[in-house]
C-alpha positions as CSV (number, residue, x, y, z in Angstrom):
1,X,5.6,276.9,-12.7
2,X,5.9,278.1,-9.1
3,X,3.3,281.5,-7.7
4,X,4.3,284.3,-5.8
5,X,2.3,287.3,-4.8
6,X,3.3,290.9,-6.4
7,X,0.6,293.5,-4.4
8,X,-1.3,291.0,-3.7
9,X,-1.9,289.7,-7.3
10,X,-0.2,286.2,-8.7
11,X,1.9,286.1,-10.3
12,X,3.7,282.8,-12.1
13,X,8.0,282.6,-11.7
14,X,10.5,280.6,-12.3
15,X,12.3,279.2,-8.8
16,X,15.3,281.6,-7.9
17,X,14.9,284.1,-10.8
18,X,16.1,287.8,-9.8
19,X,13.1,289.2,-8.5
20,X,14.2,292.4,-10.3
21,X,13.6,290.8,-13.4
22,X,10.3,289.5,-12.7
23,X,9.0,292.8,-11.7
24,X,10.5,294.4,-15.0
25,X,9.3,292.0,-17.2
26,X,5.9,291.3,-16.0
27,X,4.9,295.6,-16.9
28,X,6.3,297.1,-12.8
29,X,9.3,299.3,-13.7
30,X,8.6,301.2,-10.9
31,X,9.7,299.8,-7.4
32,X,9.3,302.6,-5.4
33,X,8.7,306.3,-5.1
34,X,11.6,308.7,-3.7
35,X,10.5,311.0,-1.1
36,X,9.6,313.6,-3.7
37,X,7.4,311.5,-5.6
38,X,9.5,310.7,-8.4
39,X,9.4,306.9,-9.6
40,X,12.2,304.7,-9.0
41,X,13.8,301.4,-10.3
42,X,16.8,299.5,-10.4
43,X,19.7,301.4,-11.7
44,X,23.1,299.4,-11.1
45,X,21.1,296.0,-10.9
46,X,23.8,294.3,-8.5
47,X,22.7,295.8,-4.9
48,X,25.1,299.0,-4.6
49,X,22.2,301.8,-5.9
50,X,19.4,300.6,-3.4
51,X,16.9,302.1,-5.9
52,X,15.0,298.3,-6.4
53,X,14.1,298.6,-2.8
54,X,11.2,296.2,-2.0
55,X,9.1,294.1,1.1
56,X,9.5,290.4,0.6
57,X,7.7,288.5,3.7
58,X,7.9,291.6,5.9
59,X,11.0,292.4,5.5
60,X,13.1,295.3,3.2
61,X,15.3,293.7,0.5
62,X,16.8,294.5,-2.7
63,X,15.0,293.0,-5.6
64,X,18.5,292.7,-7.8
65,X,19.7,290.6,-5.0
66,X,16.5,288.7,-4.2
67,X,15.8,285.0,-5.8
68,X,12.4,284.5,-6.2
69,X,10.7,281.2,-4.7
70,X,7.6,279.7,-4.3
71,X,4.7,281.8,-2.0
72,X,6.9,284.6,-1.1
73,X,4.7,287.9,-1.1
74,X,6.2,291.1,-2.6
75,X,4.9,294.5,-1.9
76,X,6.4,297.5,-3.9
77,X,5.2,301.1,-2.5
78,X,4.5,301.7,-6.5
79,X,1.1,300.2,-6.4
């Protein structure tokens, strides 16, 4: 098995696995918080909702439309 890092924490995954999934079903069904507060996830889970909004490496993504692979870091504002 390959590691990535999910708020700093590792976290085993299979190579090119939705990173949506992974989040969901390693216990983080919250992605994000809207600007009220309220918790926030995936909805449509193919990249039109913008709900699984996460940082890969820096960078903004969508975690429906991102394929995990070895030592990416992932950093959800859900912490």
């Amino acid at each position: 098995m390959k590691q990535i890092l999910i708020n700093g924490k590792p976290q085993e995954i299979e190579e090119g696995a939705s990173l949506l999934v992974l989040l969901l079903n390693n216990g983080q069904p919250t992605q994000r918080h809207s600007v009220s507060g309220a918790n926030r996830c995936g909805i449509c889970g193919m990249g039109i909702c913008f709900e699984c909004r996460v940082t890969v490496d820096g960078k903004v993504v969508r975690a429906c439309q991102t394929g995990c692979h070895e030592g990416m870091e992932v950093w959800t504002d859900a912490r």
